[in-house]
MILO-303768 format. One line per field, with one value per residue (C-alpha): residue in three letters; x, z, y negated. Coordinates in Angstrom, 1 decimal, padded with zeros to 4 digits. Each point is the difference from the previous one (the first is absolute). Example, Ala and Ser with C-alpha at 12.3 -4.5 7.8 and 13.67 -1.06 7.14 Angstrom:
REM residues 2
type = ALA;SER
X = 012.3;001.4
Z = 007.8;-000.7
Y = 004.5;-003.4
//
This chain:
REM residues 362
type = UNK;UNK;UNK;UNK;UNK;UNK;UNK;UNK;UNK;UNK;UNK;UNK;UNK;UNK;UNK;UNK;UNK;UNK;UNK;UNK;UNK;UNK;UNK;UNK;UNK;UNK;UNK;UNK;UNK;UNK;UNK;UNK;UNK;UNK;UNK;UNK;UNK;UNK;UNK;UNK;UNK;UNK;UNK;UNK;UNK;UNK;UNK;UNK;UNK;UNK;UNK;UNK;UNK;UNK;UNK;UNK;UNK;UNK;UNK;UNK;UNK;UNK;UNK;UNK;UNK;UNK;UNK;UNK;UNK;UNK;UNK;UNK;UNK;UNK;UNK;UNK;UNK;UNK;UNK;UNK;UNK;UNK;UNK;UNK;UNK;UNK;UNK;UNK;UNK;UNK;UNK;UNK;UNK;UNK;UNK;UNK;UNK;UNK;UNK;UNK;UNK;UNK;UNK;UNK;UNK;UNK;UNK;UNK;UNK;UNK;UNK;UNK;UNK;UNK;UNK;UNK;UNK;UNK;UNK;UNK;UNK;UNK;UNK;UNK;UNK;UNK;UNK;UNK;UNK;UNK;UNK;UNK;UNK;UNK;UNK;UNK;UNK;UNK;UNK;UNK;UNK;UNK;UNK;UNK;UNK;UNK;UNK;UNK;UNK;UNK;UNK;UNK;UNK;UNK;UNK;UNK;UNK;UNK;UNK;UNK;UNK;UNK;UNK;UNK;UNK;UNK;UNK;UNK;UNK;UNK;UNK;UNK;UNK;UNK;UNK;UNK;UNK;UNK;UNK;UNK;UNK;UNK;UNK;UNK;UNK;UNK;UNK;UNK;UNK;UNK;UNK;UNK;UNK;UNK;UNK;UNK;UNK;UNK;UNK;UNK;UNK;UNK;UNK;UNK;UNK;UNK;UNK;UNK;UNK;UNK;UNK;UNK;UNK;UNK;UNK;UNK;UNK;UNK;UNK;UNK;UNK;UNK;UNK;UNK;UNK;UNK;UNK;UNK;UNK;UNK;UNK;UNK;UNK;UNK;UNK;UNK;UNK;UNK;UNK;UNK;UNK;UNK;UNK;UNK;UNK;UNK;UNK;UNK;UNK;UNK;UNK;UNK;UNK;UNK;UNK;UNK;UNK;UNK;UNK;UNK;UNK;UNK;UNK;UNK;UNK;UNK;UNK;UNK;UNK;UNK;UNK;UNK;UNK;UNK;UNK;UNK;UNK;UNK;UNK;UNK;UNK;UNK;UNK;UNK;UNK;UNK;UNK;UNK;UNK;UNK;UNK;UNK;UNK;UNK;UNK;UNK;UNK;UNK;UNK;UNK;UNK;UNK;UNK;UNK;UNK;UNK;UNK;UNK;UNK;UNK;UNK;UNK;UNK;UNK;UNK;UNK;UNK;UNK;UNK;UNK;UNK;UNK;UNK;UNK;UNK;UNK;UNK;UNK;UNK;UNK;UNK;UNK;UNK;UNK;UNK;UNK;UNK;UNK;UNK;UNK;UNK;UNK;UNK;UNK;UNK;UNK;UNK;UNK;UNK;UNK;UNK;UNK;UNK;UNK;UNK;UNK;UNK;UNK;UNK;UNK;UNK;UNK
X = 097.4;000.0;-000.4;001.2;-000.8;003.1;-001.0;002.8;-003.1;001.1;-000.8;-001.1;002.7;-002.1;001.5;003.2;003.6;001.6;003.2;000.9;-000.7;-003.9;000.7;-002.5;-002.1;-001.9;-001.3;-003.8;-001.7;-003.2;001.4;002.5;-003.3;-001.4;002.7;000.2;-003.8;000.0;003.3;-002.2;-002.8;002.2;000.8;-003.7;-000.9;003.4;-001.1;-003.9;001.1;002.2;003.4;001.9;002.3;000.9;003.2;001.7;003.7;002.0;000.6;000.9;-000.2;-001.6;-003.5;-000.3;-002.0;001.3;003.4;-000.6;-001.2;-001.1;-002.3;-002.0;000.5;-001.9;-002.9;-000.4;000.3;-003.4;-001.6;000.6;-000.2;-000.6;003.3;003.9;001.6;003.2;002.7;002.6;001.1;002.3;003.6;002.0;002.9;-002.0;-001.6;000.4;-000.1;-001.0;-002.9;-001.2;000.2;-002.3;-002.2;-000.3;-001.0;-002.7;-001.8;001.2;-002.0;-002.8;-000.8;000.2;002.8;-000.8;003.2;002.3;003.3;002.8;003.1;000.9;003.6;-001.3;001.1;002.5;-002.8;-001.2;003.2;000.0;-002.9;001.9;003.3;000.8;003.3;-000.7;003.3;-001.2;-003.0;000.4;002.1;-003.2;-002.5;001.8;000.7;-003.4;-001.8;002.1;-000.4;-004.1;000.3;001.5;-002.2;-002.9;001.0;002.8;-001.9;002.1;001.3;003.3;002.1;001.2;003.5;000.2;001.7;-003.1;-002.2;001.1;-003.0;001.1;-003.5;-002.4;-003.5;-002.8;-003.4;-002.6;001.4;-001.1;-003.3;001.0;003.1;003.0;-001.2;-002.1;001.1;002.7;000.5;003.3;000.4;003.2;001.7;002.1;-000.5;002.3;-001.9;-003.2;002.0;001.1;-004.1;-000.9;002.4;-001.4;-003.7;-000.5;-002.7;001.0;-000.8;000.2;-000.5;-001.2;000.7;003.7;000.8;-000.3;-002.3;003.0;002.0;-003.3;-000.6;003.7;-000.2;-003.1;001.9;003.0;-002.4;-002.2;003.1;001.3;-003.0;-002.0;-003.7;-002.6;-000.8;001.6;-000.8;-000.2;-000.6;-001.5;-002.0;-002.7;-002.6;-003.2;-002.3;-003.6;002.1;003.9;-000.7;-001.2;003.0;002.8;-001.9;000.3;003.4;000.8;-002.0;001.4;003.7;-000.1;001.9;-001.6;-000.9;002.4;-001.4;-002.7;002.4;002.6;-001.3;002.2;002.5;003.3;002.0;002.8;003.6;000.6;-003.7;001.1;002.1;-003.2;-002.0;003.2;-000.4;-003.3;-000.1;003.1;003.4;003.3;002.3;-003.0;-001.1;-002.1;003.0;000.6;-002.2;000.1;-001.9;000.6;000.5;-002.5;-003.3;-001.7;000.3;-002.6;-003.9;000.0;-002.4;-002.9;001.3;-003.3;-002.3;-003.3;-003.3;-001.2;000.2;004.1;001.0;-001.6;002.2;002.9;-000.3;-000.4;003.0;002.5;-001.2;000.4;003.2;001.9;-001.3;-002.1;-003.1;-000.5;-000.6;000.4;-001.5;000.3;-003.1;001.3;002.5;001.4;-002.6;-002.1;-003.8;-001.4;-003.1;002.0;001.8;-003.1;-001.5;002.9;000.1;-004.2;000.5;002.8;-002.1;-003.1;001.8;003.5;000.1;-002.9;001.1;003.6;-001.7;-001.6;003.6;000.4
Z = 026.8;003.0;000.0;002.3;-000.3;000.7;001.1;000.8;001.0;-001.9;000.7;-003.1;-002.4;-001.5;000.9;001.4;-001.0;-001.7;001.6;003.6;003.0;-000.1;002.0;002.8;-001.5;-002.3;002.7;000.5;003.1;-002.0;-003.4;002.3;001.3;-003.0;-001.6;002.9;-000.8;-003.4;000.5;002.4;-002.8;-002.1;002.4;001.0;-003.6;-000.3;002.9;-001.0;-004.2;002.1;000.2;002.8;001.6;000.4;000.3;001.1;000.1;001.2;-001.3;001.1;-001.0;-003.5;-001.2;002.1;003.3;001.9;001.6;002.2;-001.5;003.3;001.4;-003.6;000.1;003.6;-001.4;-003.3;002.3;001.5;-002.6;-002.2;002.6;-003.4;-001.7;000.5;000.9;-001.8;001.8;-003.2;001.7;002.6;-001.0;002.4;000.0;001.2;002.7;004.0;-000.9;003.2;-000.5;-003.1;001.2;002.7;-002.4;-002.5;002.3;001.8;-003.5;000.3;002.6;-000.9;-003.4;001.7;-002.3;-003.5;-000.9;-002.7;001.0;-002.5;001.2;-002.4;000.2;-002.1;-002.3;001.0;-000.1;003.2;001.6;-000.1;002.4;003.1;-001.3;-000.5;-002.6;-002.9;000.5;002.6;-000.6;-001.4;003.1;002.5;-002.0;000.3;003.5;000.7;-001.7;001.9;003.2;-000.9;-000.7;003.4;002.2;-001.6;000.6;003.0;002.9;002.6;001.0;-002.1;-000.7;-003.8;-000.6;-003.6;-001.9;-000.1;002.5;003.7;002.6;003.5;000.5;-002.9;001.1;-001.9;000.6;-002.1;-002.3;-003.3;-000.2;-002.7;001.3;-000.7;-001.8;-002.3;-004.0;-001.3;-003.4;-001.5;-002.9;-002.7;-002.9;-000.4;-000.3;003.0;002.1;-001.4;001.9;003.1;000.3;-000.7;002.8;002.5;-000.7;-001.5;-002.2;-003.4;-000.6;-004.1;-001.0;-003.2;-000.5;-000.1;-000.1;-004.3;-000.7;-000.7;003.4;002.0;-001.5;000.6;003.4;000.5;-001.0;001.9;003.5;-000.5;-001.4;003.6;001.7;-000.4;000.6;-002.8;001.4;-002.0;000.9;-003.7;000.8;-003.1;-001.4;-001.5;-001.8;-001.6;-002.0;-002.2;-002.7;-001.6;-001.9;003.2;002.0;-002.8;000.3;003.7;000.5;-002.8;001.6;003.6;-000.7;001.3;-003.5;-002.7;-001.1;-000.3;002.5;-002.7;-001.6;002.3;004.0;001.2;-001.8;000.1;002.4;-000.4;001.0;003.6;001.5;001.8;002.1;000.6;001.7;001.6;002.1;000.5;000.8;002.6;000.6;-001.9;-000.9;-000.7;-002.7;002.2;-001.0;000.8;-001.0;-002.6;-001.5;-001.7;002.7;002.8;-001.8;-000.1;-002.9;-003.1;000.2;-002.6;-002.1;000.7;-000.8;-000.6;-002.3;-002.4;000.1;002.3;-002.2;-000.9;003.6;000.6;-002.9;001.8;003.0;-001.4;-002.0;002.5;002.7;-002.2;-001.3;003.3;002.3;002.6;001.8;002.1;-001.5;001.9;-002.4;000.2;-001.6;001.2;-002.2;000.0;-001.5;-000.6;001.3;002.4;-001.7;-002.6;002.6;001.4;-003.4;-001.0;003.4;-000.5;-003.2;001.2;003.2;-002.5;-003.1;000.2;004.2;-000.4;-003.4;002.0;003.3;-001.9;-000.7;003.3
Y = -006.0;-002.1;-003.8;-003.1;-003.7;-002.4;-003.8;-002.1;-002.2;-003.5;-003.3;-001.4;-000.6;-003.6;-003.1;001.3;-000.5;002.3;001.9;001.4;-001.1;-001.7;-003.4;000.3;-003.5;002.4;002.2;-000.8;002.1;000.3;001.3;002.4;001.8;000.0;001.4;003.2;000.3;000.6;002.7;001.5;000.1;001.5;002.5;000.6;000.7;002.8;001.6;000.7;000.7;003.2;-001.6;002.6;-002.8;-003.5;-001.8;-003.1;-001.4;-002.7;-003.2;-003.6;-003.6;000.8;000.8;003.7;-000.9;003.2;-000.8;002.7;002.8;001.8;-002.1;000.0;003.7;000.1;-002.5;002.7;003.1;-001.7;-000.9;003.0;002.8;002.9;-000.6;-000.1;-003.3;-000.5;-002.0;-000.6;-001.6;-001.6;-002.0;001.9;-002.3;-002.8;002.1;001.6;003.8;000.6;-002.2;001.0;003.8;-001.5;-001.7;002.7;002.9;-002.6;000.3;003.2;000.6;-002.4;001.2;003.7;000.4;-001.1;-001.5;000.0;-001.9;-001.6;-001.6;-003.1;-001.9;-003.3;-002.1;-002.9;-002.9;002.5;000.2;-004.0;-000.3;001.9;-001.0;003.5;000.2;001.7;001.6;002.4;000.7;003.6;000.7;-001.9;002.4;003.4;-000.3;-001.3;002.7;002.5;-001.7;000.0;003.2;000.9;-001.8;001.7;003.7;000.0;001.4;-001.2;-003.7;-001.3;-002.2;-001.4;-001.4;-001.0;-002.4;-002.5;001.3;000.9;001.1;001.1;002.1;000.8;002.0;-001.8;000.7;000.3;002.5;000.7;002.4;001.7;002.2;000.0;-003.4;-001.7;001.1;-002.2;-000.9;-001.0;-001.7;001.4;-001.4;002.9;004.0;000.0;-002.0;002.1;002.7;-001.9;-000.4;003.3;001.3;-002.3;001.0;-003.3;-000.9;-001.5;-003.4;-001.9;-003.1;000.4;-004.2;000.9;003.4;001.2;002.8;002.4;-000.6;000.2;003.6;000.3;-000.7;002.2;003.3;-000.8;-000.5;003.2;002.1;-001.1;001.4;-003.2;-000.1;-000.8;-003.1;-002.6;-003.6;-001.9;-003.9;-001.6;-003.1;000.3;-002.3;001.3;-001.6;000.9;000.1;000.7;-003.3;-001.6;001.4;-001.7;-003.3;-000.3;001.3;-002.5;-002.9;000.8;000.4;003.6;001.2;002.2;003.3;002.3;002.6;000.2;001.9;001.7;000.9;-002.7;-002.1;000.2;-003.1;-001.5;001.4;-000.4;-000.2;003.0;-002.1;-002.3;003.5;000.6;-003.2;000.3;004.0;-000.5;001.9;000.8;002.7;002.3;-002.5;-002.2;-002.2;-003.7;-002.6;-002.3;-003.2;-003.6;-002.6;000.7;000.5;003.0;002.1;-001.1;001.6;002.8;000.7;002.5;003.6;001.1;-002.3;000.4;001.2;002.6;002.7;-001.1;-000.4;003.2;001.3;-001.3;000.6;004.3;-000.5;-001.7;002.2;003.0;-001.2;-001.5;002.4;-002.1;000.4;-003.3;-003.0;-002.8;-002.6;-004.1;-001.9;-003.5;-002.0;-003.4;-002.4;002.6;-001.1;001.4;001.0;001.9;002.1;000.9;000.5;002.3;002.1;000.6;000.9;002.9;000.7;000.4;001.9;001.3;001.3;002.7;001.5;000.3;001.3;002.9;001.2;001.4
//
């Protein structure tokens, strides 16, 4: 088993208004820097417990401090020059391929090729900051990627004439390190788009936030059936505490929901939170589908999917993996309204107990 730490590096969530966008009056320089210090703690303290990779994506106007996540992917390749840096990732349809091709194989290059890549289509409160309609979106994304793609591995000059995008000459330079290109990882809702992954040499990404236990497995036999790799991507909250009893009175006293993955690996959602990793994952007719939401807020925080004691989260974390099929966990220790302290509490505590009783699997 392989681990990852996710930060969507947040400015502190006390004092601001609720709902989408954050007007600019609450942005305070000194409590920004603070707040990119203590992600980089965070990160610091994954990276020396034995975590394998680190990841950022993009997000605007909210409480995420990376709108772009390449130039936070350069400053982690720096810092962190032992593990993978995970760029999932970039909101295509509010992009220049050609520049993020660029962008992506200078970390390439920079990290001497340590990156994991994941193409994202957003969530309509993203497509807002651009302007971008919603609409087309899923047909920005696909041609983007394949345009990406392209630029990446055609050896000599060309030329693109798409439906969105239309380049007379096309020869960018760096190129990735990592030939043909860095590993991609697509996210699926569907056993078809499992497939569509597989057959692209994709890596499988999950979010275990939206996608039930059952599907995810689901999904997992369809994409290694197809030729799929073992590495499956499962992005997951996570909170750990001393104690189980501990653990139900925090996520209790933090509105972060209760305890059902005491009992089952991760809880079942609601219908249709597959459409919610749809948006966030990208894509379309190969069940990347089109996005949805209420209004144009972001979809509500889940609750952790993993949640207890050590010795329960470890129990967990052996079942779903066993269970679903996944070997990369890409965990999330930061919640809305969660202190600080706690998170850092909970990811020591994993760092400490749960990561070297995992590592000795393998």
């Amino acid at each position: 088993m392989r681990f990852s730490l996710w930060s969507p590096m947040e400015y502190a969530s006390e004092g601001l208004p609720p709902g989408w966008p954050v007007p600019g009056r609450n942005w305070e320089p000194a409590r920004g820097a603070e707040a990119l210090q203590r992600a980089f703690g965070l990160y610091d303290l994954a990276v020396d417990g034995g975590f394998d990779m680190v990841t950022v994506a993009e997000h605007h106007y909210g409480g995420s401090l990376v709108p772009s996540p390449t130039v936070m992917a350069a400053a982690l390749a720096q810092r962190y020059p032992e593990v993978k840096i995970g760029i999932l990732g970039p909101i295509l349809p509010l992009a220049q391929p050609i520049r993020v091709a660029e962008e992506i194989a200078m970390v390439d290059v920079l990290s001497g090729g340590r990156t994991v890549v994941g193409f994202f289509r957003g969530i309509p409160n993203e497509h807002l900051v651009y302007g971008v309609p919603t609409a087309v979106t899923r047909e920005l994304f696909e041609e983007a990627l394949a345009l990406i793609v392209r630029a990446w591995t055609e050896p000599e000059t060309f030329g693109w004439e798409g439906r969105y995008y239309r380049f007379r000459t096309i020869s960018p330079m760096p190129r990735p390190l990592q030939q043909p290109h860095p590993p991609l990882v697509s996210g699926a809702t569907t056993p078809e788009a499992a497939r569509f992954a597989a057959a692209r040499g994709f890596l499988l990404g999950i979010f275990g936030a939206v996608v039930p236990p059952g599907r995810a497995a689901e999904l997992v036999r369809a994409f290694r059936a197809a030729g799929g790799s073992e590495d499956v991507l499962y992005r997951a909250r996570l909170y750990v505490a001393p104690t189980d009893e501990e653990a139900e009175v925090d996520v209790h006293a933090y509105g972060l929901g209760d305890m059902r993955p005491l009992i089952a690996p991760a809880p079942q959602r609601a219908e249709g939170a597959a459409k919610v990793m749809a948006a966030l994952f990208g894509g379309g007719r190969h069940g990347h589908g089109p996005s949805t939401g209420h209004g144009h807020g972001p979809p509500a925080p889940p609750r952790p999917e993993f949640c207890g004691s050590p010795v329960t989260v470890l129990r967990q974390l052996r079942e779903s993996s066993q269970a679903i099929g996944w070997e990369i966990l890409d965990g999330l220790f930061t919640m809305p309204h969660l202190p600080h302290a706690k998170a850092r509490r909970s990811l020591e505590l994993f760092v400490k107990e749960v990561v070297p009783a995992l590592k000795s699997r393998r």
